[in-house]
N, CA, C and O atoms as CSV, one atom per row, in Angstrom:
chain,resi,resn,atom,element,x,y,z
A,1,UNK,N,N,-32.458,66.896,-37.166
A,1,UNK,CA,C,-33.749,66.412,-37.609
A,1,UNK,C,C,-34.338,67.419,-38.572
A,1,UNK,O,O,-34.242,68.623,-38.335
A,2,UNK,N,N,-34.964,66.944,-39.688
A,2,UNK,CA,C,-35.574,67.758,-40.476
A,2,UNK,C,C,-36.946,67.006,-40.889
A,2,UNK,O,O,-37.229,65.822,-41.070
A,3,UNK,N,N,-37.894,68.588,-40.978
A,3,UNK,CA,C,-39.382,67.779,-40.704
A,3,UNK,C,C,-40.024,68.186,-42.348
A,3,UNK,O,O,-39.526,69.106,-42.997
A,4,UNK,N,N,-40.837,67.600,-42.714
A,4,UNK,CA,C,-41.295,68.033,-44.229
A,4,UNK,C,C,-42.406,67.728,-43.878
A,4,UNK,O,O,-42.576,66.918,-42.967
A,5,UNK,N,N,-43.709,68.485,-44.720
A,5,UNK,CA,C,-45.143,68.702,-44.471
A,5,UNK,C,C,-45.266,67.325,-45.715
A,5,UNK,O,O,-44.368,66.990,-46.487
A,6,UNK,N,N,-46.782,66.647,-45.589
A,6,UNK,CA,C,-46.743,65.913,-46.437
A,6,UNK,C,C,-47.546,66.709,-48.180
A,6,UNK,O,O,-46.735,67.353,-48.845
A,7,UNK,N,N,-48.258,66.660,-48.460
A,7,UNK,CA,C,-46.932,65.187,-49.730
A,7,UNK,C,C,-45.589,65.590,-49.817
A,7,UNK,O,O,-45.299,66.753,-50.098
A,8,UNK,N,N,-44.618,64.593,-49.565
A,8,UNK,CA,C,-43.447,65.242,-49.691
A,8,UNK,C,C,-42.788,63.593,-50.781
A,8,UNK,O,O,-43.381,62.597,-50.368
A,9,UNK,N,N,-42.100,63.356,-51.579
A,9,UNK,CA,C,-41.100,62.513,-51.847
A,9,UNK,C,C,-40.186,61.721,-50.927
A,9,UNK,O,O,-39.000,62.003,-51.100
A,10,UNK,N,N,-40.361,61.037,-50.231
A,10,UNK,CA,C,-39.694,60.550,-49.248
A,10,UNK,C,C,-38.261,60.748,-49.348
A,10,UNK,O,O,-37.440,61.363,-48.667
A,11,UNK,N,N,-38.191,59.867,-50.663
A,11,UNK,CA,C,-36.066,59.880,-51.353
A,11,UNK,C,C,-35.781,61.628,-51.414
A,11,UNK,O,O,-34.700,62.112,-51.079
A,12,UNK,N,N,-36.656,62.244,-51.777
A,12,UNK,CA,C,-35.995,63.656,-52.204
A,12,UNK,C,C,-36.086,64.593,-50.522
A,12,UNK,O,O,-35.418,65.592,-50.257
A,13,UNK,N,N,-36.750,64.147,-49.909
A,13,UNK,CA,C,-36.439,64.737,-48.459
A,13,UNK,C,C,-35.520,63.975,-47.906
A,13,UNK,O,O,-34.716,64.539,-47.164
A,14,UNK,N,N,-35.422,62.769,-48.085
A,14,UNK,CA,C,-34.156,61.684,-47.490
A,14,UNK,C,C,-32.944,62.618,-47.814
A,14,UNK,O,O,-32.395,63.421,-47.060
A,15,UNK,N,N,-32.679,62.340,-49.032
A,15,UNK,CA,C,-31.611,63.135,-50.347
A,15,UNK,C,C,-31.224,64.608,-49.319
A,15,UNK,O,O,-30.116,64.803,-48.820
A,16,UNK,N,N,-32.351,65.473,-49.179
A,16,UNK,CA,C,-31.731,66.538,-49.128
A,16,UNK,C,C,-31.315,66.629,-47.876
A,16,UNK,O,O,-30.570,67.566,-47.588
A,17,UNK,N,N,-31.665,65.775,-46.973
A,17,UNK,CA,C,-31.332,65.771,-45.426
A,17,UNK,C,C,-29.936,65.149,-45.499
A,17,UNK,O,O,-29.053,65.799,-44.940
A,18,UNK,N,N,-29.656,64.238,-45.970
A,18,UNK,CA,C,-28.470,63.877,-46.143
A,18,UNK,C,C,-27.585,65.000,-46.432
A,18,UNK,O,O,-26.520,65.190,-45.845
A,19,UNK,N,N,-28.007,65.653,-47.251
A,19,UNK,CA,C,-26.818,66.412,-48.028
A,19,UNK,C,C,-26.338,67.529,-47.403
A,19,UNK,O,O,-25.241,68.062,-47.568
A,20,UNK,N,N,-27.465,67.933,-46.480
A,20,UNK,CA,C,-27.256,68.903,-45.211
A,20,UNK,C,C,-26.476,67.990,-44.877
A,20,UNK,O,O,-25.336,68.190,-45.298
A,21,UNK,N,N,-26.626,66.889,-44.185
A,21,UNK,CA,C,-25.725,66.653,-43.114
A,21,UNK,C,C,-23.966,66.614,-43.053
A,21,UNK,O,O,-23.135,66.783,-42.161
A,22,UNK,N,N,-23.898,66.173,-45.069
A,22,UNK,CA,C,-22.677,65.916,-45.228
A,22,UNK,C,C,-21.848,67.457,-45.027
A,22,UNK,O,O,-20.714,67.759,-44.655
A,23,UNK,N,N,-22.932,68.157,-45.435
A,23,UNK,CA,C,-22.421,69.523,-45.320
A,23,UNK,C,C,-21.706,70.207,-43.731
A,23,UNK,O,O,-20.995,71.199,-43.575
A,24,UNK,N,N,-22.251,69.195,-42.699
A,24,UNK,CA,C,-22.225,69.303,-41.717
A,24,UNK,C,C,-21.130,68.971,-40.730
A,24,UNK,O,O,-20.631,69.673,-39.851
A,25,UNK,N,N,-20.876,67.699,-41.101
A,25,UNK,CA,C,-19.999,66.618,-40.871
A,25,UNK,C,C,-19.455,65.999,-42.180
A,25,UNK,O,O,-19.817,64.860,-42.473
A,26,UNK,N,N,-18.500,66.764,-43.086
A,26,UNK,CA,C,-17.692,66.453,-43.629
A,26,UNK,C,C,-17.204,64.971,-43.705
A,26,UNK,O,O,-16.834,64.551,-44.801
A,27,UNK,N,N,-17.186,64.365,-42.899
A,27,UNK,CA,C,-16.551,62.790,-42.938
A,27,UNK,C,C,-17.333,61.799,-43.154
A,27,UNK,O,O,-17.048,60.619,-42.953
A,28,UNK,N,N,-18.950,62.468,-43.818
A,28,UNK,CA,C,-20.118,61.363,-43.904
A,28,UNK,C,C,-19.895,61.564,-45.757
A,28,UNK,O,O,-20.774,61.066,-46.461
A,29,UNK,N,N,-18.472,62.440,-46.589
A,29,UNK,CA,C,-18.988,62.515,-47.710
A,29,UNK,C,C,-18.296,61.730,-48.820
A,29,UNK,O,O,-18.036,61.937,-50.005
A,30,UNK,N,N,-18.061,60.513,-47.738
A,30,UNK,CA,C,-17.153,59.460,-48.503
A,30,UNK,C,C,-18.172,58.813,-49.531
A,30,UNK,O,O,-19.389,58.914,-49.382
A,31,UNK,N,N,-17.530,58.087,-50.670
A,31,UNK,CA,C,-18.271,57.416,-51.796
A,31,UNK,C,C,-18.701,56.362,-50.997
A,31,UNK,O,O,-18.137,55.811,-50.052
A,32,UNK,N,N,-20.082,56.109,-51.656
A,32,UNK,CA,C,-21.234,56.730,-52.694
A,32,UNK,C,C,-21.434,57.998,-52.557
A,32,UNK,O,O,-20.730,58.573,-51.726
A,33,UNK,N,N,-22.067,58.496,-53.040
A,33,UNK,CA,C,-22.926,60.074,-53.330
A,33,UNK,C,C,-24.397,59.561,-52.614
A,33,UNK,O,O,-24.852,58.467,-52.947
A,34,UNK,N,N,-24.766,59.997,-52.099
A,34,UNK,CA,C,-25.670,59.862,-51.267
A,34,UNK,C,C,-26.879,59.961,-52.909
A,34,UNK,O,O,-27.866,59.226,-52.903
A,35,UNK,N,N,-26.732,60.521,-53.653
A,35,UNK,CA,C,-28.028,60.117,-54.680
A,35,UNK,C,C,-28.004,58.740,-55.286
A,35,UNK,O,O,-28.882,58.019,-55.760
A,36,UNK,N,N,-26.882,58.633,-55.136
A,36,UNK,CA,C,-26.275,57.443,-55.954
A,36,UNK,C,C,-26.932,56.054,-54.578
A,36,UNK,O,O,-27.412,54.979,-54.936
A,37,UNK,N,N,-26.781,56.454,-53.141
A,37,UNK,CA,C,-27.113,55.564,-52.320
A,37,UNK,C,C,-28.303,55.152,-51.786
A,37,UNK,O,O,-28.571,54.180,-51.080
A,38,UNK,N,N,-29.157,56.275,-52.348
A,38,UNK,CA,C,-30.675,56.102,-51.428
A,38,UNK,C,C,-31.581,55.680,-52.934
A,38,UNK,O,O,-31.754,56.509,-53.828
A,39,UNK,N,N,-32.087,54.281,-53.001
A,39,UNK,CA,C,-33.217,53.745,-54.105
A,39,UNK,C,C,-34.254,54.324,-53.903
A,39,UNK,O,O,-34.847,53.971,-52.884
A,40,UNK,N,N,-34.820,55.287,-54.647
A,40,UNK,CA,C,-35.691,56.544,-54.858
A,40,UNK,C,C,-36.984,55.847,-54.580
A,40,UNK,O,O,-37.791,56.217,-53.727
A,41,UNK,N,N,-37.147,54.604,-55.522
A,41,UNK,CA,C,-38.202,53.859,-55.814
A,41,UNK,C,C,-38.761,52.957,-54.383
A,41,UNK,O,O,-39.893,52.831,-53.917
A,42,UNK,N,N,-37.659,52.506,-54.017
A,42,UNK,CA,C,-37.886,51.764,-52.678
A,42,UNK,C,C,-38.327,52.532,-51.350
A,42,UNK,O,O,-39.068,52.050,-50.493
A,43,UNK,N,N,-37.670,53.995,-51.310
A,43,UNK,CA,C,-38.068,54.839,-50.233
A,43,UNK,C,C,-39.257,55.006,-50.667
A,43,UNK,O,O,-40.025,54.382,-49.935
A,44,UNK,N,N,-39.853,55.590,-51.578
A,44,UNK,CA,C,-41.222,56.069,-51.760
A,44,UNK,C,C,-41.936,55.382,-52.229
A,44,UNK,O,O,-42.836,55.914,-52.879
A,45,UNK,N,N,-41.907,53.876,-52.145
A,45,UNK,CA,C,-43.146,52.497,-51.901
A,45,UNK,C,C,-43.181,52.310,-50.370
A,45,UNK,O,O,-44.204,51.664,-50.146
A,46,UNK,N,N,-42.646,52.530,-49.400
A,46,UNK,CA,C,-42.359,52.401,-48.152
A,46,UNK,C,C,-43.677,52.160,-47.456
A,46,UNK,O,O,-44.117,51.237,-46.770
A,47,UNK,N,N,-44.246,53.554,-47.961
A,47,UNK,CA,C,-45.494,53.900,-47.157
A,47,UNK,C,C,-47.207,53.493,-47.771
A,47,UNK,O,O,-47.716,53.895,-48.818
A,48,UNK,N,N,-47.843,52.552,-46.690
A,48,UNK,CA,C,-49.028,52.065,-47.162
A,48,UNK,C,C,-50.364,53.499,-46.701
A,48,UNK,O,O,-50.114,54.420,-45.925
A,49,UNK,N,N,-51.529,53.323,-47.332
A,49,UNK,CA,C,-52.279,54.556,-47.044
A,49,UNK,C,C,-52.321,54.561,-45.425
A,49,UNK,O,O,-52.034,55.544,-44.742
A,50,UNK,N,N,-52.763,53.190,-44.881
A,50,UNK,CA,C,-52.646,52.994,-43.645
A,50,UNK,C,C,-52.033,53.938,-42.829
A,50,UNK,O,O,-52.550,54.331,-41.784
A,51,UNK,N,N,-50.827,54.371,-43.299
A,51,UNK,CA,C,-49.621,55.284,-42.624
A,51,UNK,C,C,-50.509,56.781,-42.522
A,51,UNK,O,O,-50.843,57.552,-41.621
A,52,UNK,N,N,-50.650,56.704,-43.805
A,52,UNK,CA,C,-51.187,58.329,-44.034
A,52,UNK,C,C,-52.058,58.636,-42.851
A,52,UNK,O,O,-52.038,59.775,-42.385
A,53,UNK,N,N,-52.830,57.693,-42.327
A,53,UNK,CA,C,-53.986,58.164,-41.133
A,53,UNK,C,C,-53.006,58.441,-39.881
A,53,UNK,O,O,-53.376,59.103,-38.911
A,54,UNK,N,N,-52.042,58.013,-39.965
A,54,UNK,CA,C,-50.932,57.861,-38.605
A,54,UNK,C,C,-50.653,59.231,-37.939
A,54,UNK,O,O,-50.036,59.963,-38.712
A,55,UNK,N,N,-50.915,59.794,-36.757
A,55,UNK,CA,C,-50.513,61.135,-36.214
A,55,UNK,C,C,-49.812,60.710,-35.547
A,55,UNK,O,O,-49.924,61.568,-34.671
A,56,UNK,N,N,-48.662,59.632,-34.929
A,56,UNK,CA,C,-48.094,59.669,-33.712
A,56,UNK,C,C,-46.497,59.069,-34.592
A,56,UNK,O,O,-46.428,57.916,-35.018
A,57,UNK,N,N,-45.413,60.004,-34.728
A,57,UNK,CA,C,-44.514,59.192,-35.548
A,57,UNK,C,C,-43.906,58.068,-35.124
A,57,UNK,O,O,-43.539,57.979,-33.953
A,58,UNK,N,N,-43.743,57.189,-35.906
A,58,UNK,CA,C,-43.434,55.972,-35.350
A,58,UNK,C,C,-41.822,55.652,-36.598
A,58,UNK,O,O,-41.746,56.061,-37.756
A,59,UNK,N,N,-40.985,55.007,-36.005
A,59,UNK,CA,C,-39.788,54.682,-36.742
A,59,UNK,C,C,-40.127,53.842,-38.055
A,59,UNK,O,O,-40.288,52.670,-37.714
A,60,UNK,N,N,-40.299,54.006,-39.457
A,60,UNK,CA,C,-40.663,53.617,-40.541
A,60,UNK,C,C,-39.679,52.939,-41.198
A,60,UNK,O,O,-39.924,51.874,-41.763
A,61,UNK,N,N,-38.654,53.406,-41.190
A,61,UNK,CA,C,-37.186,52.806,-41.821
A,61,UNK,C,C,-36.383,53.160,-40.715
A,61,UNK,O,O,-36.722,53.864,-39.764
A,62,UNK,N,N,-35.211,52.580,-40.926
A,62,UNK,CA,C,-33.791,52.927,-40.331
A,62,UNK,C,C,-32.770,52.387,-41.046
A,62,UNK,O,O,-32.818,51.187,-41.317
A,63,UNK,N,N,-31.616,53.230,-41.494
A,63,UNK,CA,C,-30.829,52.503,-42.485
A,63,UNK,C,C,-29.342,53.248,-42.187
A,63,UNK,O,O,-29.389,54.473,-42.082
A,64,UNK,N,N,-28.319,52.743,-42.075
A,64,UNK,CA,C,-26.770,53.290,-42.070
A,64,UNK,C,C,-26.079,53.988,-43.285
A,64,UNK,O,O,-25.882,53.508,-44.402
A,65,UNK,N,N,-25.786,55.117,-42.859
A,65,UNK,CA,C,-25.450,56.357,-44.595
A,65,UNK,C,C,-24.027,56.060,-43.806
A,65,UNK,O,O,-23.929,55.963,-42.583
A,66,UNK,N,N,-22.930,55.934,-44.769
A,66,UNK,CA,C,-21.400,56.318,-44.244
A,66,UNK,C,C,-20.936,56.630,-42.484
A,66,UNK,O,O,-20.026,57.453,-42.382
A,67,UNK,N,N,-21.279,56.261,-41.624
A,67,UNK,CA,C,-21.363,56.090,-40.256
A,67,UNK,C,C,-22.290,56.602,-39.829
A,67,UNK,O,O,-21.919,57.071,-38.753
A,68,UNK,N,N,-23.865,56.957,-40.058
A,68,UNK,CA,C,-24.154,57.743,-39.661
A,68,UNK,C,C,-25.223,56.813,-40.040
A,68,UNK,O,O,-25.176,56.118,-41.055
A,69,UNK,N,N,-26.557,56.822,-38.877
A,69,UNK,CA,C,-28.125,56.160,-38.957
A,69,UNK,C,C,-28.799,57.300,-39.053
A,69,UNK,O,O,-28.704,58.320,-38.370
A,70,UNK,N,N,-29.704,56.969,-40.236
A,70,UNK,CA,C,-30.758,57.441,-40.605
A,70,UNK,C,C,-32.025,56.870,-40.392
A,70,UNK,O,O,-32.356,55.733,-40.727
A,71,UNK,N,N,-32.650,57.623,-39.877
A,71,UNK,CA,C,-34.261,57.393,-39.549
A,71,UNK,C,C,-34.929,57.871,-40.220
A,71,UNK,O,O,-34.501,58.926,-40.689
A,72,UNK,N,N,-36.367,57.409,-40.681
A,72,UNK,CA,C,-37.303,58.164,-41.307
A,72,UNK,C,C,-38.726,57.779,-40.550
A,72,UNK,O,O,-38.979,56.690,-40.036
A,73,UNK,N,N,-39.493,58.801,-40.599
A,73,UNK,CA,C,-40.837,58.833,-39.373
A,73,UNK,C,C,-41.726,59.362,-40.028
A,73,UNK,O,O,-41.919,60.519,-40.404
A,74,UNK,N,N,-42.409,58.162,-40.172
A,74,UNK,CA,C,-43.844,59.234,-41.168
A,74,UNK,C,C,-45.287,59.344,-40.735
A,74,UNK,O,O,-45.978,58.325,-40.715
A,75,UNK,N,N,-45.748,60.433,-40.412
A,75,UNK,CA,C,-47.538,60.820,-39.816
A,75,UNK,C,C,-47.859,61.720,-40.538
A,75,UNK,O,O,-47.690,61.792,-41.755
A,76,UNK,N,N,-48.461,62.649,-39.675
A,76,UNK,CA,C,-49.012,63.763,-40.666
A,76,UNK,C,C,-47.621,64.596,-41.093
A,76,UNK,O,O,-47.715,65.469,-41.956
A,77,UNK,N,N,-46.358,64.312,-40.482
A,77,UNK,CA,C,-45.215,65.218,-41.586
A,77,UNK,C,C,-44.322,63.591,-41.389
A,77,UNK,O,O,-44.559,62.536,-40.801
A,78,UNK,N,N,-43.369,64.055,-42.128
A,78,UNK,CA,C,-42.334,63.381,-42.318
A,78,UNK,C,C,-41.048,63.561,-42.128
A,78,UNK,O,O,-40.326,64.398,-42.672
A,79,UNK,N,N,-40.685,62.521,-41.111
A,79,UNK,CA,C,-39.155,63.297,-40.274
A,79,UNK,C,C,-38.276,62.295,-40.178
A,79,UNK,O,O,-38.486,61.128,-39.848
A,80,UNK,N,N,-36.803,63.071,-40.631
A,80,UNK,CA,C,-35.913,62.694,-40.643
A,80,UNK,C,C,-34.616,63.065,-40.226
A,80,UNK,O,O,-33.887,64.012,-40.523
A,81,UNK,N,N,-34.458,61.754,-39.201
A,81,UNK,CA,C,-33.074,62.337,-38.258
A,81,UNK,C,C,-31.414,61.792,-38.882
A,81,UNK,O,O,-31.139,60.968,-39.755
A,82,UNK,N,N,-30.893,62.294,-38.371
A,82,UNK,CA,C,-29.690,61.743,-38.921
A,82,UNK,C,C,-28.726,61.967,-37.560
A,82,UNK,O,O,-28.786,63.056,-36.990
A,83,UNK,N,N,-27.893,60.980,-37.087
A,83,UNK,CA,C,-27.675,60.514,-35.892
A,83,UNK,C,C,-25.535,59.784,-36.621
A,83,UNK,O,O,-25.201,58.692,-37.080
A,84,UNK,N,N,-24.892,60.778,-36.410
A,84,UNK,CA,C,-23.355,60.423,-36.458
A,84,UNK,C,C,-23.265,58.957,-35.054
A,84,UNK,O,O,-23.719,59.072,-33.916
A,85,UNK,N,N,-22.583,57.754,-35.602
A,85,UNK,CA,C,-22.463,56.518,-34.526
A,85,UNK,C,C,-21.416,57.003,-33.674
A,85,UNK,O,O,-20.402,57.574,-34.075
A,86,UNK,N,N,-21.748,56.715,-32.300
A,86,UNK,CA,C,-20.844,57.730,-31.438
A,86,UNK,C,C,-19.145,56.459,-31.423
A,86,UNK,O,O,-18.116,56.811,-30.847
């Protein structure tokens, strides 16, 4: 899990959490390129102001990277887990 203070870029904290991970688990670094896979534009319309008041994280997205689910949780920070499918 990796936590980012806000304002943060959603895609570019997505992005870099990913890229840890591939770093991690080697077998998540099959094609696509994880920049190439996450729509920059679509992650960071995600969130309505509504959210911004949010202190309790709640599951915002969830989406499958190369076997591996990704979560994103957004309140006052923004967190993102990354979870290998057992």
């Amino acid at each position: 899990m990796r936590e980012f203070d806000r304002p943060v870029r959603v895609s570019e904290a997505v992005i870099e959490t990913l890229t840890e991970a591939v770093e991690d688990w080697p077998e998540l670094s099959r094609s696509p390129p994880v920049s190439e896979f996450v729509d920059a534009d679509s992650l960071d319309g995600l969130f309505k102001s509504r959210a911004l008041e949010e202190t309790t994280h709640i599951p915002s997205v969830e989406f499958l990277f190369q076997g591996a689910v990704v979560t994103v949780m957004y309140a006052s920070t923004v967190r993102i887990i990354v979870e290998r499918d057992a």
